[in-house]
N, C-alpha and C positions, 0 to 999 in steps of 0.2 A: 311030464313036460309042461303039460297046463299051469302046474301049481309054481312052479321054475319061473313061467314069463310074467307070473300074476306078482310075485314076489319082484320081482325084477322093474315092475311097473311100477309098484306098491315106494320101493327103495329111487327109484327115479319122479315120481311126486313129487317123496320127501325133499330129493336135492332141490326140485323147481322150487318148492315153498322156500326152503331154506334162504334159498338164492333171492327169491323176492324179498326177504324182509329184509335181507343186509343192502339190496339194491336203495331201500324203503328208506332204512335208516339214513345210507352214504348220499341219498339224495336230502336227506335233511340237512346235515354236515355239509352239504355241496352249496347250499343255497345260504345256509349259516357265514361260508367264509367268503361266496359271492359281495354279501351282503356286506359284511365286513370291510373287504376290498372296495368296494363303492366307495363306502364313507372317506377310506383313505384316498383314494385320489379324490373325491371333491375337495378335502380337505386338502390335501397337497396344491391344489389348485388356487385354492383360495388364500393359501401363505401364497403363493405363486405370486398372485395378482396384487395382495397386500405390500409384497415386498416391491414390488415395483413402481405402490401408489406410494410407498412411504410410511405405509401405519403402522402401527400399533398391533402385533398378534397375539391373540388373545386364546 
């Protein structure tokens, strides 16, 4: 019975770790396309403003 819950423990770690690193990774990826997303709307903002001053987008 001992060796049953130890194994069992052992195989449930594994999931926890497992599950961290892909948490790990998606949070990279998560902040990557945050990041990304910024830029486009400043940028959409700034055509925004440009097109209403009349300039020149560049």
């Amino acid at each position: 019975m001992l060796k049953k819950l130890e194994a069992r423990e052992v195989a449930a770690r594994m999931r926890v770790e497992k599950l961290e690193v892909e948490i790990a990774e998606l949070t990279v990826r998560l902040e990557a396309e945050r990041e990304a997303w910024t830029r486009l709307r400043v940028r959409l903002f700034a055509l925004g403003r440009e097109g209403q001053q009349g300039q020149t987008v560049r």
